[in-house]
C-alpha positions as a Python dict, from the first residue, in 0.01 Angstrom:
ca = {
    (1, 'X'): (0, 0, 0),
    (2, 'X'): (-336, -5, 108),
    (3, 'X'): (-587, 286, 41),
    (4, 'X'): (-637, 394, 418),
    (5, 'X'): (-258, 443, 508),
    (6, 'X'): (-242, 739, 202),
    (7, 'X'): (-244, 1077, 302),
    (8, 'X'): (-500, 1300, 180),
    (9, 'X'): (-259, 1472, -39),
    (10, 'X'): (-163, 1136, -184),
    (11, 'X'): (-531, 1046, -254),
    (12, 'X'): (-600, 1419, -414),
    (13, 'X'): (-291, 1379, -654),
    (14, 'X'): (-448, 1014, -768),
    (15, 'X'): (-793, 1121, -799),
    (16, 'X'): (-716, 1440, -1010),
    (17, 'X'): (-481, 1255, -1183),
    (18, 'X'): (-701, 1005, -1325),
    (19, 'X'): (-975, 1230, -1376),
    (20, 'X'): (-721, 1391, -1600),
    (21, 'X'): (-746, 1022, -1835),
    (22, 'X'): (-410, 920, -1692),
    (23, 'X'): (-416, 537, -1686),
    (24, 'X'): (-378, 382, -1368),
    (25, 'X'): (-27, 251, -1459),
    (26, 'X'): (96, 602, -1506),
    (27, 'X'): (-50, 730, -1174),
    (28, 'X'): (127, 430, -974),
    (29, 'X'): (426, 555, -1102),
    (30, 'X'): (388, 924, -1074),
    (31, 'X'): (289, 871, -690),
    (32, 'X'): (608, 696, -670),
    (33, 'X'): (837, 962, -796),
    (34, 'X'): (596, 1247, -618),
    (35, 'X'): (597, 1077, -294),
    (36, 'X'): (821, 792, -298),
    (37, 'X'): (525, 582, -249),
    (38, 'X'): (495, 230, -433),
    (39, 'X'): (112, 164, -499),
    (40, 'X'): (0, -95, -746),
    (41, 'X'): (-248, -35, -1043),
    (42, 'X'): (-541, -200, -883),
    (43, 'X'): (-502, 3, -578),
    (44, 'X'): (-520, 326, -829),
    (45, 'X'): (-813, 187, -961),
    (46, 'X'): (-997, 195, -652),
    (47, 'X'): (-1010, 557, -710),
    (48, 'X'): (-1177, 648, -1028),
    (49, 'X'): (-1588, 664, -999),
    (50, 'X'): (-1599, 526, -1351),
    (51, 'X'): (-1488, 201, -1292),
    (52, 'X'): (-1610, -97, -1093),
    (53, 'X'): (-1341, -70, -864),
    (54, 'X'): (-1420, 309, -769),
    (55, 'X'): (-1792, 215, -734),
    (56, 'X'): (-1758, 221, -315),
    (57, 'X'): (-1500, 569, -371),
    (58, 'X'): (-1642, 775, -76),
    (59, 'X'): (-1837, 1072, -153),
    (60, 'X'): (-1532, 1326, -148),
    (61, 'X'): (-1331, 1137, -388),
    (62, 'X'): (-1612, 1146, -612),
    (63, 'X'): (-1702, 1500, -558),
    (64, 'X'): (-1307, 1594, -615),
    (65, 'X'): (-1305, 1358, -947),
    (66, 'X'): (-1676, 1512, -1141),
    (67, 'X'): (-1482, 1904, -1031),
    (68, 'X'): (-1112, 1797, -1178),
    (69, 'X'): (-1259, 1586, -1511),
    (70, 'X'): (-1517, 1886, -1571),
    (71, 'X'): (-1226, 2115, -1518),
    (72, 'X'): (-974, 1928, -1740),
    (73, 'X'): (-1276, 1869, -2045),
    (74, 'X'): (-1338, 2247, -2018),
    (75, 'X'): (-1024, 2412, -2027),
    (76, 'X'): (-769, 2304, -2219),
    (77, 'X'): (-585, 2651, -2176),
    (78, 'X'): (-351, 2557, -1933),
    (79, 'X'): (-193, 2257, -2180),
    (80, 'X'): (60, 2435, -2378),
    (81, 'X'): (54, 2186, -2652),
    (82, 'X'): (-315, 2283, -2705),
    (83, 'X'): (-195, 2617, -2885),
    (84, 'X'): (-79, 2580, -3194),
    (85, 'X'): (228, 2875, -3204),
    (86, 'X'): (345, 2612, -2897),
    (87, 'X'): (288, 2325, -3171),
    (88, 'X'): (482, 2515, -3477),
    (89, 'X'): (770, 2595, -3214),
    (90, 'X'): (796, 2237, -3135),
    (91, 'X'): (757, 2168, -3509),
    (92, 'X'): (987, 2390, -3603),
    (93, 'X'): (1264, 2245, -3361),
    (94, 'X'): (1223, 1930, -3471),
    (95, 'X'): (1240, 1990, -3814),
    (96, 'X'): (1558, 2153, -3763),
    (97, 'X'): (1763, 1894, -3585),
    (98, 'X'): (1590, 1614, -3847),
    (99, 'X'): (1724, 1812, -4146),
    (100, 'X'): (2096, 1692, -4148),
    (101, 'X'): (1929, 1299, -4042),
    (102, 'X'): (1645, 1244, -4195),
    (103, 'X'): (1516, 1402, -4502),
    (104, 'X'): (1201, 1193, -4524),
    (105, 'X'): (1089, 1250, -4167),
    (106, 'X'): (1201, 1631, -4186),
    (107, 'X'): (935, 1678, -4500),
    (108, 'X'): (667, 1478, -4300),
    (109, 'X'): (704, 1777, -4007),
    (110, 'X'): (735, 2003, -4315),
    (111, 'X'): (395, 1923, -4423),
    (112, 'X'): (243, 1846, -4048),
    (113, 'X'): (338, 2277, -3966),
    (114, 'X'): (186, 2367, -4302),
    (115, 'X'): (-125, 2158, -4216),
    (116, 'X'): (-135, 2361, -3872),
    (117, 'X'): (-80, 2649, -4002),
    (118, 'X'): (-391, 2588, -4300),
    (119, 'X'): (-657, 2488, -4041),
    (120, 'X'): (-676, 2121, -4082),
    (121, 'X'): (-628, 2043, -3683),
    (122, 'X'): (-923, 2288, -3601),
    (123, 'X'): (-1314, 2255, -3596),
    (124, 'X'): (-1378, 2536, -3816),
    (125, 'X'): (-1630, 2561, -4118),
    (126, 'X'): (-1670, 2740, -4382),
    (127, 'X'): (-2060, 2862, -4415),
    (128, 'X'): (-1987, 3123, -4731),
    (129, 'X'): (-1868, 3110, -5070),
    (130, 'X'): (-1563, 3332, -5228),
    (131, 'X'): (-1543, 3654, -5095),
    (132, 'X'): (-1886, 3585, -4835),
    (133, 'X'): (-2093, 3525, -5086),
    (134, 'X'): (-2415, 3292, -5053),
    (135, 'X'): (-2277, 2920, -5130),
    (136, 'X'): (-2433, 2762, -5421),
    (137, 'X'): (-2793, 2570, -5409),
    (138, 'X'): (-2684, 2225, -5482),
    (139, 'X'): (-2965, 2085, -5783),
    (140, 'X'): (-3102, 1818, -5700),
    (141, 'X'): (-3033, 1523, -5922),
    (142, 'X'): (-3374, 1371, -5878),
    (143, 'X'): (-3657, 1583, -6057),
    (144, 'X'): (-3989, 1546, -5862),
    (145, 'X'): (-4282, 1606, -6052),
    (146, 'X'): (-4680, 1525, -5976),
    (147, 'X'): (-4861, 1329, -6192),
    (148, 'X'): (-5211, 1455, -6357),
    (149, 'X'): (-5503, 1392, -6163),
    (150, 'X'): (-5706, 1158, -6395),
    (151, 'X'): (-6064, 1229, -6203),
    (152, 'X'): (-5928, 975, -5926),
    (153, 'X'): (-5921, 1076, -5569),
}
């Protein structure tokens, strides 16, 4: 289908969509459940800034796809799988049903919650010792010393 003949609310749902990282591929096909719609990859394509074939994407579209990508970076809030109780629930369901089939693959979610749940899937740092104490001044392994001054320079 050719880019003129979409509606506007066609368009919006592509451009948002791939501003949102969807691949082209995935947008053709969500436009075609959405709106019953068949539009091919390239055709998608025409409508993300970042590529060559968005580089003539009128001013709107471009306006629209900058807003939703700055959006999407910026709040992650409204993806459920970004908080982790919504991860360990999901965890914990799986582990369940992969008890009685799969003992292996039951331990690996086993050990993927209790990573969760001990920090390793989040930026923070650590900038104290035990119990907020300074951390300890690394020594140097290198010793720098001057050398005399033998009535030179």
């Amino acid at each position: 289908m050719a880019k003129g003949k979409l509606t506007d609310e066609v368009q919006t749902f592509v451009v948002t969509s791939l501003a949102m990282f969807d691949t082209p591929m995935t947008v053709a096909d969500a436009v075609k459940k959405e709106f019953g719609i068949e539009i091919t990859r390239q055709a998608v394509e025409c409508y993300d800034p970042t590529e060559k074939a968005g580089a003539k994407l009128a001013e709107k579209w471009k306006a629209l796809f900058e807003e939703a990508r700055k959006a999407f970076v910026e709040d992650t809030a409204d993806i459920a799988i970004s908080h982790r109780a919504v991860r360990l629930r999901a965890l914990h369901r799986m582990s369940e049903k992969a008890e009685g089939m799969n003992l292996q693959f039951a331990a690996a979610l086993l050990r993927q919650a209790a990573e969760e749940m001990g920090g390793t899937y989040t930026n923070r740092r650590e900038f104290t010792g035990k119990d907020g104490k300074d951390l300890p001044t690394p020594v140097s392994p290198v010793t720098i010393f001057q050398l005399p001054d033998n009535g030179r320079g």
